[in-house]
Every structure is written in structure tokens, then in C-alpha cells.
C-alpha positions as CSV (number, residue, x, y, z in Angstrom):
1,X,113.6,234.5,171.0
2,X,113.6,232.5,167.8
3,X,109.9,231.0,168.4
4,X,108.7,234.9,169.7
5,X,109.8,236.2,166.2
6,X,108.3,233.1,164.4
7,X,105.2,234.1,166.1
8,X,104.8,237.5,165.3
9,X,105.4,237.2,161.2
10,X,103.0,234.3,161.4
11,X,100.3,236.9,163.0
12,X,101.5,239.2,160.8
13,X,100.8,236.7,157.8
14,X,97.5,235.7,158.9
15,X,96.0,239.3,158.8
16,X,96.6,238.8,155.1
17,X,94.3,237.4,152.6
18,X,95.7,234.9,150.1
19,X,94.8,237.7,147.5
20,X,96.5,239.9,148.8
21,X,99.8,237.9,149.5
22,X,99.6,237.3,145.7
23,X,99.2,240.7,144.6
24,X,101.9,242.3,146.9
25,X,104.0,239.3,145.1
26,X,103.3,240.1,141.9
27,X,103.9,244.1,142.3
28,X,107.3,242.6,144.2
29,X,108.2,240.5,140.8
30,X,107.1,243.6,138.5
31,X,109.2,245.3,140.3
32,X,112.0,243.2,139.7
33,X,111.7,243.0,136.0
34,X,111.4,247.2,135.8
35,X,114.5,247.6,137.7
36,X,116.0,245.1,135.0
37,X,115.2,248.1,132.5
38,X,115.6,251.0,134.5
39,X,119.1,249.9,134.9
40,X,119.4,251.2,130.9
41,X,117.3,254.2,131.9
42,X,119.6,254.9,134.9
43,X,122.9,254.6,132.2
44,X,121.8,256.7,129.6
45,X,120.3,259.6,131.8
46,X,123.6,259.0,133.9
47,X,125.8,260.6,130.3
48,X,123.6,262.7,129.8
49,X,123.3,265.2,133.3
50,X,125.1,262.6,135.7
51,X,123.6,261.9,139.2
52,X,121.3,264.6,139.2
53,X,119.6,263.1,136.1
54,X,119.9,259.5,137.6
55,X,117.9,260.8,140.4
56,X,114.9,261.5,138.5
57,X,113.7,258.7,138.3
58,X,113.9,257.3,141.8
59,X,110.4,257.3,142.5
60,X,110.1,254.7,139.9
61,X,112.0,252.3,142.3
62,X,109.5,252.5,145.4
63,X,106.1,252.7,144.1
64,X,105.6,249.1,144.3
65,X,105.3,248.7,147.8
66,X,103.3,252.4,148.5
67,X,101.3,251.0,145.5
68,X,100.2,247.7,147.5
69,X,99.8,249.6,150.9
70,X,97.6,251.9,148.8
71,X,95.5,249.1,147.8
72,X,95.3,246.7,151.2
73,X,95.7,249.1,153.8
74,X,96.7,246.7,156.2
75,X,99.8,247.1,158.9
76,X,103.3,245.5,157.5
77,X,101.9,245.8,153.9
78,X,105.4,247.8,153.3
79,X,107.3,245.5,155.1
80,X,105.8,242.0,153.3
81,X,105.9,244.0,149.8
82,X,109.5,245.7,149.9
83,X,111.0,242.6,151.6
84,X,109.7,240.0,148.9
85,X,110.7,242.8,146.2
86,X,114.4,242.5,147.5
87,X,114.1,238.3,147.6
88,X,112.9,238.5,143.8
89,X,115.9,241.4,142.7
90,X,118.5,238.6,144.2
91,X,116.5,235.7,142.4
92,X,116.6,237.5,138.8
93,X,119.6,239.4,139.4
94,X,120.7,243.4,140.3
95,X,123.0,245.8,139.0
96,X,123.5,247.4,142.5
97,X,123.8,244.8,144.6
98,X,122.0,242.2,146.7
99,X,123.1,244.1,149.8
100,X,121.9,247.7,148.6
101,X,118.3,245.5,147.1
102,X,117.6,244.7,151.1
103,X,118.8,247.9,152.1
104,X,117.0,250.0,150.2
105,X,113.8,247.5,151.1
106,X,114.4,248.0,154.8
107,X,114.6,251.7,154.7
108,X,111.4,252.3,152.5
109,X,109.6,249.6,154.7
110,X,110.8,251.1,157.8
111,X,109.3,255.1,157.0
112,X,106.3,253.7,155.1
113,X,105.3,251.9,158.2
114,X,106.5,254.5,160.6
115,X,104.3,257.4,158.9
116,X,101.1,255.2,158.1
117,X,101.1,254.1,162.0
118,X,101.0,257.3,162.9
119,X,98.3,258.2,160.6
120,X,96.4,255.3,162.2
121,X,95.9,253.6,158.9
122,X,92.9,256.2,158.1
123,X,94.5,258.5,156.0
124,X,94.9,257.7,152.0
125,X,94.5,260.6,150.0
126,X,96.5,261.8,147.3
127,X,98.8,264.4,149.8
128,X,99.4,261.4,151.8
129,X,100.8,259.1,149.2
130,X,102.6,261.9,148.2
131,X,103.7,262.8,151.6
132,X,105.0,258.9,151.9
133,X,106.7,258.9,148.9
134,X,108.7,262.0,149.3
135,X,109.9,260.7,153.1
136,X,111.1,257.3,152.0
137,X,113.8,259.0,150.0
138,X,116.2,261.0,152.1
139,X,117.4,257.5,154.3
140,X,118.6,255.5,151.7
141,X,120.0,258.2,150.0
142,X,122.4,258.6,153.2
143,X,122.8,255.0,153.1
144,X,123.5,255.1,149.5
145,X,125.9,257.5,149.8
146,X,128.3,255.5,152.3
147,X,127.5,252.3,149.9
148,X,128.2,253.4,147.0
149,X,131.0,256.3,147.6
150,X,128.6,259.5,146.5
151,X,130.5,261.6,149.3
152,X,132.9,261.8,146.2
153,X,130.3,264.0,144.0
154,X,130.9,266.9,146.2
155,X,128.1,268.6,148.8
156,X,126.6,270.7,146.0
157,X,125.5,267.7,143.9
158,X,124.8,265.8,146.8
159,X,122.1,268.5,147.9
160,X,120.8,268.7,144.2
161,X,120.6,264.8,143.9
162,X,118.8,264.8,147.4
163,X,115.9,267.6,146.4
164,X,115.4,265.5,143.0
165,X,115.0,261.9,144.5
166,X,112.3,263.8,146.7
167,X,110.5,265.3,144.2
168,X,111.1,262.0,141.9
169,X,109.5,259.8,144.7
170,X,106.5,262.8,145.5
171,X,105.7,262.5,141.7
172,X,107.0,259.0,140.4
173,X,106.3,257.1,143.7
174,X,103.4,259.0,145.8
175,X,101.3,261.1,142.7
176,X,101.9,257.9,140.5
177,X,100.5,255.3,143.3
178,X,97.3,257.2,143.4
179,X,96.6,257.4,139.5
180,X,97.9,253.7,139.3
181,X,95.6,252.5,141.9
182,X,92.4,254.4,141.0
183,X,93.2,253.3,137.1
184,X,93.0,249.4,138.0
185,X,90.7,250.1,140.5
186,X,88.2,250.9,137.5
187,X,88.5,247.9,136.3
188,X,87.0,245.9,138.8
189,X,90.0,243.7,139.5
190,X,90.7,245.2,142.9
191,X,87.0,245.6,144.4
192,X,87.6,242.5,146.9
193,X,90.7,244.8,148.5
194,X,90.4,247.6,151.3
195,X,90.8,250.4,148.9
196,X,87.9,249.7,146.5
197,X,85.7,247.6,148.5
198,X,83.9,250.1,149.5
199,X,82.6,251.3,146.2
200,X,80.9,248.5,144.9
């Protein structure tokens, strides 16, 4: 079983350029250092308008790993991306959590994948990402909520909270991946990747 599994990440690995190993790294590390910051963010909305305000920003969280599928459009993009995002939170430290950093990894990986899969990895327009970023919200948020004891806000501002993360990861996560992307793309750095290599 072990040497079946060993298998199939190396496969998966080997469909991977180096560059692009490297740059789903470093969106994993930038990642890392934002949340550092957020978690500031995340306290001051948190007095001002509570959870509902906290939720705002969730997109902000994901778009790392819809940001690198964006750009390599390759199977397990998500699930290389989110995962080494998690390994990098424990290495530099969270406010939430080792367990909730690979949680929150495995249920963005598992819906990115799911939804590009069925799309058949031809799809990558601006509704899509949008579409993507939108869909990766509602699991973790039911994880969260057993993790961290939300049940205790009440089903009101649970249902709020829930319809802002959503629109936070359409706008902050899916919207933002596609300005992001097109933005670098400009500059010529990413011309070697799926995304741009066609516009050379």
C-alpha cells in the first residue's frame, strides 16, 4: 500500500516542471507570511463587527493555491500548492492552529480539484475562478465551526458569516486570482507556464 501511494505522488511530481514546483512554493511561503499579518487584520475587524467582519476577508486565505492552478493548469496543482502552504504555516508559526492549517489545506484542495476535474482542465475564465473560489468556502466553514466552537454564535450569524466567506472568496479568492495572474502575466515572468504560454 505504502509503495502504491509512493508511486502515485511521485507521478504526480513528475508532471511538474521544476518551475513550477518553485512557484507553487513560493505562493505557499507568501502565503504564510500574509497570514502572519492577517492575523492583525482578523483582530481588529473582529472589535469592530465580530465574525461577520472577520469573514470578509477569507478569500484572502485561499487565493494562493487558485492563484497557482490559474497559472499551471495542471491536475493536483491545488493539492501540491495548499498542502506545502500548510507545511510552511507550521514552519513559521499560526495563530489557529497546525491542525486547522492542514485542514483548511485539505478542504480547499479537495473542491478545487473536484470542480477543475470536472471541467476537464479547459475551462479558466474569470466566472470559473470565481465559481472555484466561492465553492471552497462553505466545507471548512462547517469544519471550522466544530473546531473552533462557532455553533456558539447562534444560527443567524452563522448564516451571515457563511454568505460573507462566499462572497469574500468569489471576490478576494476567484475575481482577485484572475487580476493577479493576468497582472504578472504582463510582465513576462510567467510566459514559460500553461496560462501565458500561449501568448508569446
Amino acid at each position: 500500500m505504502s509503495n502504491v501511494m509512493n508511486r502515485s505522488v511521485n507521478k504526480t511530481l513528475q508532471a511538474f516542471t521544476t518551475m513550477e514546483i518553485v512557484l507553487m512554493a513560493l505562493l505557499a511561503t507568501a502565503n504564510a507570511v500574509m497570514t502572519m499579518y492577517l492575523s492583525g487584520v482578523n483582530q481588529l475587524l473582529s472589535s469592530i463587527g465580530g465574525p461577520i467582519m472577520t469573514s470578509s476577508i477569507t478569500g484572502l486565505y485561499m487565493i494562493y493555491g487558485l492563484l497557482a492552478y490559474y497559472i499551471i493548469r495542471k491536475p493536483g496543482t491545488a493539492v501540491i500548492t495548499y498542502a506545502l502552504g500548510a507545511l510552511v504555516q507550521c514552519f513559521v508559526g499560526t495563530s489557529y492552529g497546525i491542525a486547522s492549517a492542514f485542514a483548511a489545506a485539505i478542504c480547499y484542495m479537495v473542491i478545487a480539484e473536484l470542480i477543475f476535474a470536472l471541467l476537464r482542465y479547459r475551462r479558466w475564465s474569470m466566472g470559473v475562478m470565481m465559481l472555484v473560489g466561492g465553492a471552497m468556502v462553505p466545507i471548512w466553514f462547517l469544519v471550522a465551526i466544530q473546531m473552533f466552537g462557532y455553533s456558539k454564535w447562534g444560527m443567524t450569524v452563522l448564516s451571515i458569516a457563511m454568505i460573507v466567506r462566499i462572497a469574500s472568496g468569489v471576490i478576494l479568492c476567484g475575481m482577485l486570482t484572475v487580476v493577479f495572474g493576468k497582472a504578472i502575466g504582463r510582465t513576462g515572468l510567467l510566459r514559460r507556464f500553461a496560462a501565458f504560454s500561449k501568448e508569446r
